[in-house]
C-alpha positions as CSV (number, residue, x, y, z in Angstrom):
1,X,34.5,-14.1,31.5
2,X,36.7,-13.1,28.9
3,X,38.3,-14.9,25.9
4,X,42.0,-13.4,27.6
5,X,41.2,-16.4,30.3
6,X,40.5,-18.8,27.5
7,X,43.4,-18.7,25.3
8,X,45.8,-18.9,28.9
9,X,43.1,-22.6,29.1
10,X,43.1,-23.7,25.8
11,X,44.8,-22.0,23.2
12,X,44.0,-23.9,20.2
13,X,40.5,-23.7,20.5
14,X,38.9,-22.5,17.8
15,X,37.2,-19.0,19.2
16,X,35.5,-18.7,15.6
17,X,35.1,-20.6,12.3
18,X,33.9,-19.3,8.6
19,X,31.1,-21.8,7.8
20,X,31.8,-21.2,4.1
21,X,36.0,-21.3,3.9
22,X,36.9,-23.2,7.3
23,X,39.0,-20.3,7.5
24,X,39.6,-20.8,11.6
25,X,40.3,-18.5,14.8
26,X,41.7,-19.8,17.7
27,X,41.5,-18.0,21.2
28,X,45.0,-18.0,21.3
29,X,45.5,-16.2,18.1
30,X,43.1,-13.4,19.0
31,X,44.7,-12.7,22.0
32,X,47.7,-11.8,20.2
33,X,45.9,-10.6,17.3
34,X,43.8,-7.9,19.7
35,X,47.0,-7.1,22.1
36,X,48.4,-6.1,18.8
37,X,45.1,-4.5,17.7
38,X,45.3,-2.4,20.8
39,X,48.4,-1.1,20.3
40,X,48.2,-0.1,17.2
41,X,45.1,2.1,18.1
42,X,47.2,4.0,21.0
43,X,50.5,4.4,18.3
44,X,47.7,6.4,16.6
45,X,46.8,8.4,19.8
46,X,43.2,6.8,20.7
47,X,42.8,6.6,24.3
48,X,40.3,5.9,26.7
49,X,37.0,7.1,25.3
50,X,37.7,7.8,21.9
51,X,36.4,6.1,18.9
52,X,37.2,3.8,16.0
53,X,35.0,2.3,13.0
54,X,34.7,-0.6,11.4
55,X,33.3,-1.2,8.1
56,X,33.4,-4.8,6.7
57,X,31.8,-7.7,6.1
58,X,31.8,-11.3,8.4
59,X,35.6,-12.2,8.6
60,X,38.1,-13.4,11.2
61,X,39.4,-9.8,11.6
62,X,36.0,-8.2,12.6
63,X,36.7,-9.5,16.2
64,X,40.3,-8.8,16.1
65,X,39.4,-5.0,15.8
66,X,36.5,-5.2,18.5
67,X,38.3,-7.5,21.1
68,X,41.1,-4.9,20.5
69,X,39.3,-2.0,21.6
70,X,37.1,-3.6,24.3
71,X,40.9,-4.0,26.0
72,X,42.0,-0.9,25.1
73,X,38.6,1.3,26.5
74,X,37.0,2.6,23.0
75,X,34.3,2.8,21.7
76,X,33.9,0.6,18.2
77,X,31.4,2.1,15.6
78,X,30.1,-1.2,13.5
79,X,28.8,0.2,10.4
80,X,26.2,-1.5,8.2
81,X,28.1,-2.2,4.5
82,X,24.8,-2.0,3.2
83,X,24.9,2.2,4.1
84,X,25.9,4.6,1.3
85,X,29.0,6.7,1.0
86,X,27.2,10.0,2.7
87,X,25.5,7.8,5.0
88,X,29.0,5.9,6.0
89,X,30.0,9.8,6.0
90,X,27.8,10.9,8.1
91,X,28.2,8.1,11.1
92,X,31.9,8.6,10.9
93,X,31.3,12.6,11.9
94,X,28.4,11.9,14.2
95,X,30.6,9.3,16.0
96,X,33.3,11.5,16.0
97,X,35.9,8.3,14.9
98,X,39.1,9.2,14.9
99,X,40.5,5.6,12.7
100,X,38.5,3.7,9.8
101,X,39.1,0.1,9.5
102,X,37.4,-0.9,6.0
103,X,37.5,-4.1,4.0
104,X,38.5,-4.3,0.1
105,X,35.5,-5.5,-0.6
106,X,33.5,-2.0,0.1
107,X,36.9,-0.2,-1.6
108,X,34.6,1.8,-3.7
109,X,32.3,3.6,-0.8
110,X,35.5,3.4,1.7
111,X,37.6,5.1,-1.0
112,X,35.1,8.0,-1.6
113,X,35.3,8.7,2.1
114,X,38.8,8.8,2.7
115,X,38.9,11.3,-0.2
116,X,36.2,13.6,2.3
117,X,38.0,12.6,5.5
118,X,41.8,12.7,4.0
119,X,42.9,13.4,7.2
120,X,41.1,10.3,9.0
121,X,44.0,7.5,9.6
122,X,42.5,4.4,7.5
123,X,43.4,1.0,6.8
124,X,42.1,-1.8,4.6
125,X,41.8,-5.3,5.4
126,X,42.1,-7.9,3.0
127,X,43.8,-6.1,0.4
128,X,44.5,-2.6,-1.6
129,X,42.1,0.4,-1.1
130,X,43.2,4.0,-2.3
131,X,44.3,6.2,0.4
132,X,44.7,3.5,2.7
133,X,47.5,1.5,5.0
134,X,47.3,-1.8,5.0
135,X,45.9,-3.1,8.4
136,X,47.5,-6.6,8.4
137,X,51.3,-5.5,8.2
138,X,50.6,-2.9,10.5
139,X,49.2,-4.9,13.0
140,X,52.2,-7.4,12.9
141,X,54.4,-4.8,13.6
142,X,53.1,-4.3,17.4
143,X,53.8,-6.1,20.4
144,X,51.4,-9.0,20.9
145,X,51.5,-8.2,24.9
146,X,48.5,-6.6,26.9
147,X,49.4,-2.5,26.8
148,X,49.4,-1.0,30.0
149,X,46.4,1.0,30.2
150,X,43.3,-1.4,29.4
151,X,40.4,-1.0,30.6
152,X,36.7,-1.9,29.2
153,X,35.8,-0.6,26.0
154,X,32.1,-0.5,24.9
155,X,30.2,-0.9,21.0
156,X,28.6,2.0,19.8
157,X,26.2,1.4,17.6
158,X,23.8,2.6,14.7
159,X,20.1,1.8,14.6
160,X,19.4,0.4,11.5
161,X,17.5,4.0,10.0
162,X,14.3,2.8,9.4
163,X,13.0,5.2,10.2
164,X,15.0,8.0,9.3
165,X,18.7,8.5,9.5
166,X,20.6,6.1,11.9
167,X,20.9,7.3,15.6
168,X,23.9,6.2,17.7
169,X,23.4,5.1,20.8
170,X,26.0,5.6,23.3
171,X,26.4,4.5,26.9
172,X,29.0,5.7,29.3
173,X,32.2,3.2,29.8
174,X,32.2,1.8,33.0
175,X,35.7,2.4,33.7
176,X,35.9,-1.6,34.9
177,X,38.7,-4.0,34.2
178,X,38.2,-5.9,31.0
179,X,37.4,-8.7,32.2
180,X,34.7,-7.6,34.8
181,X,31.1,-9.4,34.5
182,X,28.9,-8.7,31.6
183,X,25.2,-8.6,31.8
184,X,24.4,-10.0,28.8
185,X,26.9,-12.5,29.0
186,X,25.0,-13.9,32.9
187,X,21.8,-13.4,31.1
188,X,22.7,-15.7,27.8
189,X,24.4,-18.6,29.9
190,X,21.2,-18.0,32.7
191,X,18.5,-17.6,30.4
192,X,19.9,-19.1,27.4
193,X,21.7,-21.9,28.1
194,X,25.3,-20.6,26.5
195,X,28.5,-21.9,28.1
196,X,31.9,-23.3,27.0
197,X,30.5,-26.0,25.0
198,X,28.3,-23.6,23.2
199,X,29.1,-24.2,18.8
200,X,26.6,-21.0,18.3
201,X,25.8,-20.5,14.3
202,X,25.6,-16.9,13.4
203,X,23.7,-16.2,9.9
204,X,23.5,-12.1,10.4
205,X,25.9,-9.3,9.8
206,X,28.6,-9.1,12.8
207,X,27.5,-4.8,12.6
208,X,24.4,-5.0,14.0
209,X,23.6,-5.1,17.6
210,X,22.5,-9.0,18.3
211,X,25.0,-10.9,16.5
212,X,27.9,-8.9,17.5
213,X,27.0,-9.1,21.1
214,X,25.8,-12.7,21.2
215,X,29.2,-13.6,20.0
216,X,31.4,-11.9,22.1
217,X,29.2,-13.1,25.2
218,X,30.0,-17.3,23.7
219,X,33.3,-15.8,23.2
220,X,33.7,-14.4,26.9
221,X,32.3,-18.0,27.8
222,X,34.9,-20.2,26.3
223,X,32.4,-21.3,23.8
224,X,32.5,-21.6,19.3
225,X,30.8,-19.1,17.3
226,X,30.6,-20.2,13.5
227,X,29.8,-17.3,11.1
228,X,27.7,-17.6,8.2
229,X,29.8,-15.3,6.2
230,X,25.6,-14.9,3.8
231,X,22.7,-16.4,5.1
232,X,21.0,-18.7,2.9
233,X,18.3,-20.8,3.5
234,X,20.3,-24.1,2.5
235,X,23.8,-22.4,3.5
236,X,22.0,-22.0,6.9
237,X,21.0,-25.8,7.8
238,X,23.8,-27.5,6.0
239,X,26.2,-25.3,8.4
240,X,24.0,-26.8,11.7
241,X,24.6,-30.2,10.5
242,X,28.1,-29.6,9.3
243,X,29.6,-28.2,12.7
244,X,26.9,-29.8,14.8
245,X,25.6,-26.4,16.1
246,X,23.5,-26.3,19.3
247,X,22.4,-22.9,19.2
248,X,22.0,-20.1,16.8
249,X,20.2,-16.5,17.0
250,X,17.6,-15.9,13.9
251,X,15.2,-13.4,12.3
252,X,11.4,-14.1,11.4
253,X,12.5,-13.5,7.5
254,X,15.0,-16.2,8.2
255,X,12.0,-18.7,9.4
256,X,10.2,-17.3,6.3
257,X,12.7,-18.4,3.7
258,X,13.5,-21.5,5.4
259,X,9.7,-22.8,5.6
260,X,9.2,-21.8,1.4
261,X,12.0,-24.0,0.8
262,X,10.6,-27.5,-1.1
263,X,9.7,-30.4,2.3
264,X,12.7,-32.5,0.3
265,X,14.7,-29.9,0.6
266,X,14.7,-29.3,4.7
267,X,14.2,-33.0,5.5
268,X,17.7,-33.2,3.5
269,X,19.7,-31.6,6.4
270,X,20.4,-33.0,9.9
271,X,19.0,-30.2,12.7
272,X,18.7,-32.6,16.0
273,X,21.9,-31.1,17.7
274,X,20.5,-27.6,17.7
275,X,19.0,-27.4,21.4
276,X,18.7,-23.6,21.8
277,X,17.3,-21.6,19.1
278,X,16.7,-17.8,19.6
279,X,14.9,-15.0,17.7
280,X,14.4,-11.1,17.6
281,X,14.2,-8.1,15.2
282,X,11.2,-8.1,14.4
283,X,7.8,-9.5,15.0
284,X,7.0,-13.4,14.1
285,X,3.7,-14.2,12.4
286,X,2.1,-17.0,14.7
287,X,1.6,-19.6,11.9
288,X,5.1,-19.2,10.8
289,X,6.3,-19.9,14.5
290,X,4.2,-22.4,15.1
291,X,5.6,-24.3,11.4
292,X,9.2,-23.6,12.8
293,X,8.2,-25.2,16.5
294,X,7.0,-28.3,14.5
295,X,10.1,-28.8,12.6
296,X,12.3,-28.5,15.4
297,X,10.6,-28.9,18.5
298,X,10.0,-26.7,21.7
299,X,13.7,-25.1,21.8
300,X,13.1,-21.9,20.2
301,X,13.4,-19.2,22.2
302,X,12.4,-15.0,21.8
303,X,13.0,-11.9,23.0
304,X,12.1,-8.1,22.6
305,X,15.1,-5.7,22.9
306,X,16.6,-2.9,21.3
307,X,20.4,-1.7,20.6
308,X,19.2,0.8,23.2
309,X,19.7,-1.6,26.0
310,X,17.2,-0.5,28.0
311,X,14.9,-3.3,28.6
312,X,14.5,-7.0,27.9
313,X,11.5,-9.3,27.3
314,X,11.6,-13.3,26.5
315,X,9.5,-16.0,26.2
316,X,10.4,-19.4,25.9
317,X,8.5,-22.1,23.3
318,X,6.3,-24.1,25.8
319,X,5.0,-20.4,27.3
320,X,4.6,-19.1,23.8
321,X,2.1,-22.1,22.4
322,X,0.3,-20.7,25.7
323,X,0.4,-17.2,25.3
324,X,0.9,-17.4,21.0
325,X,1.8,-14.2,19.9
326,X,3.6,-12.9,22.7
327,X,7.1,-11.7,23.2
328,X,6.9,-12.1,27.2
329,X,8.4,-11.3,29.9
330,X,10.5,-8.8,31.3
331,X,13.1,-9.9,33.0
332,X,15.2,-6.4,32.5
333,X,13.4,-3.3,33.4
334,X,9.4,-3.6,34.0
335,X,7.3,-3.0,31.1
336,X,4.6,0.3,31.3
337,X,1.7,0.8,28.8
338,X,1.0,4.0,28.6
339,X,-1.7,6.7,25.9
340,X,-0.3,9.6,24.3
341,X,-0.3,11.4,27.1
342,X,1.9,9.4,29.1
343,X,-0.8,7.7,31.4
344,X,-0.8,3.9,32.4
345,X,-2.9,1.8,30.5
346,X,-4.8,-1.2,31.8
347,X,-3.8,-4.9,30.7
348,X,-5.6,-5.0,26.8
349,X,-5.1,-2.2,25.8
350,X,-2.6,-0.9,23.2
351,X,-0.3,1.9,23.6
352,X,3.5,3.2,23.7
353,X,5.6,0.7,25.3
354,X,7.9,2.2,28.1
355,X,10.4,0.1,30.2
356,X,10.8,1.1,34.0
357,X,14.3,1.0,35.7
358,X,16.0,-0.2,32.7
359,X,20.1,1.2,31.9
360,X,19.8,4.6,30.7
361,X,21.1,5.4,27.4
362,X,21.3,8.5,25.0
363,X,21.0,9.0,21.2
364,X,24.7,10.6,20.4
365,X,24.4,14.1,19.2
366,X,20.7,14.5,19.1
367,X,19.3,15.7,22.4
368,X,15.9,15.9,21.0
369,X,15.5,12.0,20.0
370,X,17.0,10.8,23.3
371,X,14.0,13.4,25.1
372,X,11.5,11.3,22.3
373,X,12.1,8.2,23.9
374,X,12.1,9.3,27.7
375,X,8.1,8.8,29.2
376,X,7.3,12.8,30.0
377,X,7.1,12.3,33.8
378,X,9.1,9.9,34.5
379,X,12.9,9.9,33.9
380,X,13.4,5.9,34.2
381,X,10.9,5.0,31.6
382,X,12.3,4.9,28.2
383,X,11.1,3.5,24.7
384,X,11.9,2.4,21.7
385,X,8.9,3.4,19.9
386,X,7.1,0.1,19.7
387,X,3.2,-0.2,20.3
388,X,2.0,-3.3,22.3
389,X,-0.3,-4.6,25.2
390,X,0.0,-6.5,28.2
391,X,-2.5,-9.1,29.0
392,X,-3.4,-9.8,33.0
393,X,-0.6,-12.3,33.3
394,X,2.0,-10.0,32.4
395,X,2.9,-11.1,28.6
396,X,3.7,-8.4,26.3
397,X,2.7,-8.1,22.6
398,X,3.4,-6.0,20.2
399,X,1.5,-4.2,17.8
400,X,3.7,-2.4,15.7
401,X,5.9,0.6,15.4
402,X,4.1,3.8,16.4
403,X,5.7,5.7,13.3
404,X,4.1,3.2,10.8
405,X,0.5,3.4,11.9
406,X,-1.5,4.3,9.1
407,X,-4.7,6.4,10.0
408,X,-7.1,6.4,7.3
409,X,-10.3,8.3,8.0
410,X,-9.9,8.6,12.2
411,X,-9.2,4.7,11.7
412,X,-5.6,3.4,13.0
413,X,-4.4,0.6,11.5
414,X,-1.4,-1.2,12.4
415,X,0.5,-2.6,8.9
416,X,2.5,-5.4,11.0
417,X,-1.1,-7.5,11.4
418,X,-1.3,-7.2,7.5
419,X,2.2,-8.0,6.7
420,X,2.0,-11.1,9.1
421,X,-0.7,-12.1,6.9
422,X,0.3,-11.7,3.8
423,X,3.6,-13.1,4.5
424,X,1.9,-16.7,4.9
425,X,0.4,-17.0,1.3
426,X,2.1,-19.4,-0.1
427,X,2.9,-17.3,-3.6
428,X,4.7,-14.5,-1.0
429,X,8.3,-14.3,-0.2
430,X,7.8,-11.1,1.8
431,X,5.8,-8.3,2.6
432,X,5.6,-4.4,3.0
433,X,2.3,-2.4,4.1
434,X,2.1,1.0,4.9
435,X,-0.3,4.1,3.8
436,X,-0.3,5.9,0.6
437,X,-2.0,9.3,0.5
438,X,-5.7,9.4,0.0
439,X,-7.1,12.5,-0.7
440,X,-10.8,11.4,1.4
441,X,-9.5,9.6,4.0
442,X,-6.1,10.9,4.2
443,X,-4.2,8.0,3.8
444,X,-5.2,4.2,2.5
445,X,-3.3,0.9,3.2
446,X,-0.9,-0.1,0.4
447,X,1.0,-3.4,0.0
448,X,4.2,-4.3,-2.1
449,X,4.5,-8.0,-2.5
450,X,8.1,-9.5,-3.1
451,X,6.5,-12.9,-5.1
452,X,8.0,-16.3,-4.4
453,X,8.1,-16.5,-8.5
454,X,8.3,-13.5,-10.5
455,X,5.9,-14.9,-13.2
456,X,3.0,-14.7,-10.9
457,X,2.9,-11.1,-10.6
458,X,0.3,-9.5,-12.2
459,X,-3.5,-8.5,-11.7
460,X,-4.5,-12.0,-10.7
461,X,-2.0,-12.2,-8.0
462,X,-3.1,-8.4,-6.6
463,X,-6.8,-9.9,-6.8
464,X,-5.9,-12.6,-5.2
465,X,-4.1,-11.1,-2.2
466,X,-6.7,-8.5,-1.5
467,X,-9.3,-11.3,-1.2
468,X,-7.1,-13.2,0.8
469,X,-6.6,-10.5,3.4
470,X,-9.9,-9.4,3.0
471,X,-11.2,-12.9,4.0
472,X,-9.1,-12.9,7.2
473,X,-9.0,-9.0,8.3
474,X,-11.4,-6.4,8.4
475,X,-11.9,-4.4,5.6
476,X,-10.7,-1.6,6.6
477,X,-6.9,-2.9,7.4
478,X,-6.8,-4.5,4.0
479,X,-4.8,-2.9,1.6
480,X,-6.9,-1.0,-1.6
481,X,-4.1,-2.2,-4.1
482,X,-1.2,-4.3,-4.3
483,X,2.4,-3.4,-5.7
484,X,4.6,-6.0,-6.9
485,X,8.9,-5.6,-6.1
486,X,11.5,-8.0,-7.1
487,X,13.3,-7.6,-3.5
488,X,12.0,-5.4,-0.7
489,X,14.5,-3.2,0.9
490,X,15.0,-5.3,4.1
491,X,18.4,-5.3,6.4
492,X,19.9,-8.3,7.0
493,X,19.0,-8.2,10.3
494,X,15.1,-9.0,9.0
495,X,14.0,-5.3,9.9
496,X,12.7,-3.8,6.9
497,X,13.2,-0.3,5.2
498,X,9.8,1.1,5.0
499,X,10.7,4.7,5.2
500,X,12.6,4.5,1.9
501,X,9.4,2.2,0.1
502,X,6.9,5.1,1.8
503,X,8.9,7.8,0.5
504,X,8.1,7.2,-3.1
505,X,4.5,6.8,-3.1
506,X,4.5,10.1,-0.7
507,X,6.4,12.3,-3.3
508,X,7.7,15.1,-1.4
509,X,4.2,15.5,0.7
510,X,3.7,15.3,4.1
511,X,4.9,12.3,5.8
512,X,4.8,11.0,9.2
513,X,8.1,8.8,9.2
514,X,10.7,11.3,9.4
């Protein structure tokens, strides 16, 4: 189970493919691509347990850089391109990296932070960036043999920040040989269906947690991962017909844009080879689901997780139209309800959602987060700050995140009930609810509206959308007013930036996402 065994099998296989330029991968070429990766990183003194970052967007090199460092026992720091200069900064000290590896395309922000870090060793890919060496010449310089010392590296990665600044999540290396069993790698080809004849589309960002593990476990299977170098909803199913893709991981905004595309336009494109479709990130309204199960059948898949690692839930499409709304089961760790003060909730009821005997994991550098997410008495329950309910058969749903309930007048309202709504008018591309202060009730429910067409906006529009919700929710989770943006804030991942929206109706004041 590792690509090293596949390009000894079958060279020329392609190991990856760029849906937009062809440009093609094979698993032979990586291998000597990461053996030269990995010694590059010990001519610049890494060893076993250090750390190196990456900061670029979906190309062939990504994985040259990660396979390198998984063989050569480090830790690789993925960083979101979407991330400002401090905040790019700031993950490089909190990592404690001791090599950047940005792309020319970000030469502005990866400039600036070489001229903070001037003594960080840094090199671009893909061309020309002040202050920095030139990855590709330097990579062909090494020896394209194992080095002696591998061993298994591990990612580190970033949450996304939503609420607040990112936190790293680190887990101790296990010391094994490289090629030593992954568990999400069993779970994908047991659960999932992914093996050697696997073509899986990507359409996210290779820095975030899912896509950059999902590939690497088709790519320790033997199998084809084709990246969507931008996911667009067209770009998206002409790339499953084009390669003939059987499986590919998605987001519920994903769904969304695909479903508000014109019915000419998605009966124009060929999706009967996909037979394994998978989602996550966030929460998926049950009419959009149920749209997306109609179009193409009972093969989509779900699961609750975090970059944490410490728990997994899925549900499959036949259990979902029985239990709609769910996220399911756990099949890693055992999931806990529990009230504020830590006590086990019966099945119904809503409260913080704790996985038992899950992997352990830490927040890097901030001892005070990682105690956040431990249960208070008892050191094997962890969480990742979600709100849900179990019903008597064992299915979990979730309710929201506990930092964005509102409370207005004693009342808590969860904003991901509204927002799933709201995002099934059919004049809404997308939608953000959270409370605004409220000088009675201490805070009220507000909505921003990203419009499918601009020109709608207006009073009608907020008229129209208040009645709407108001004729489907109670009252009191409907928002009092309606705000109209032009693109929310949302990661490519599909989880969306609600901190940074809050912040400016909150002005300084009291807040409770921090």
């Amino acid at each position: 189970m590792h690509p090293r065994a596949h390009a000894a099998a079958n060279p020329e296989k392609p190991l990856l493919i760029m849906a937009g330029s062809g440009e093609t991968l094979t698993y032979g070429a990586l291998e000597s691509r990461a053996n030269q990766a990995a010694h590059l990183f010990r001519r610049l003194g890494l060893g076993t347990g250090d750390c190196l970052a990456v900061l670029m967007e979906n190309n062939p090199a990504f994985f040259e850089l990660v396979w390198g460092a998984q063989r050569a026992g480090l830790y690789y720091v993925c960083i979101s391109t979407k991330l400002t200069q401090d905040e790019i900064a700031y993950i490089l000290a909190d990592s404690g990296a001791k090599a950047l590896f940005a792309s020319a395309a970000f030469s502005s922000a990866a400039a600036a932070v070489k001229a903070q870090r001037p003594d960080l060793p840094a090199f671009s890919v893909g061309g020309a960036i002040a202050g920095y060496e030139a990855y590709e010449p330097a990579r062909a310089r090494e020896a394209d043999t194992p080095i002696q010392d591998e061993s298994a590296g591990l990612d580190m990665l970033y949450s996304s920040g939503t609420t607040g600044r990112p936190k790293g999540v680190r887990a101790p290396l296990s010391g094994d040989a490289i090629d030593a069993p992954s568990p999400l790698t069993l779970m994908t080809s047991a659960v999932f269906g992914l093996s050697a004849n696997t073509i899986y589309l990507s359409p996210a960002p290779l820095y975030h947690a899912a896509p950059l593990r999902w590939c690497m476990a088709v790519h320790r299977l033997g199998g084809t991962t084709v990246i969507l170098e931008k996911f667009e909803p067209e770009t998206y199913l002409a790339a499953i017909e084009r390669f003939r893709a059987n499986a590919s991981q998605l987001v519920p905004t994903m769904f969304v844009r695909m479903l508000k595309l014109p019915a000419e336009a998605r009966g124009r494109y060929d999706v009967s080879s996909l037979t394994m479709a998978v989602h996550a990130a966030a929460p998926c309204p049950i009419p959009i689901k149920e749209q997306m199960i109609a179009w193409w059948g009972p093969i989509i898949h779900e699961y609750y997780a975090g970059t944490e690692g410490n728990g997994f839930c899925t549900i499959s499409a036949p259990e979902w139209l029985k239990k709609k709304g769910s996220v399911g089961k756990a099949i890693l760790g055992a999931v806990r309800i529990c009230d504020e003060e830590g006590r086990l909730l019966p099945p119904g009821l809503s409260g913080a959602i704790y996985f038992e005997g899950g992997p352990r994991f830490s927040y890097h550098n901030d001892d005070k987060r990682t105690a956040e997410s431990q249960h208070p008495n008892e050191p094997t329950w962890s969480t990742l700050g979600d709100v849900g309910y179990v019903d008597e058969d064992g299915y979990l749903f979730l309710t929201d995140r506990k930092a964005f309930m509102i409370i207005s007048g004693g009342v808590n309202i969860y904003p991901q009930e509204v927002e799933n709504l709201l995002v099934t008018h059919p004049k809404v591309a997308d939608a953000a609810v959270f409370g605004v202060p409220n000088e009675e009730f201490g805070e009220e429910v507000k909505a921003v509206i990203q419009p499918l067409r601009w020109d709608d906006t207006g009073p009608e529009l907020e008229a129209e959308l208040i009645a709407f919700a108001r004729a489907n929710l109670s009252h009191v989770k409907c928002p009092r007013s309606v705000d109209f943006m032009e693109e929310l804030p949302r990661h490519p991942t599909g989880k969306l930036y609600k901190r940074l929206l809050r912040d400016t109706y909150w002005n300084g004041r009291d807040s409770k996402i921090v």
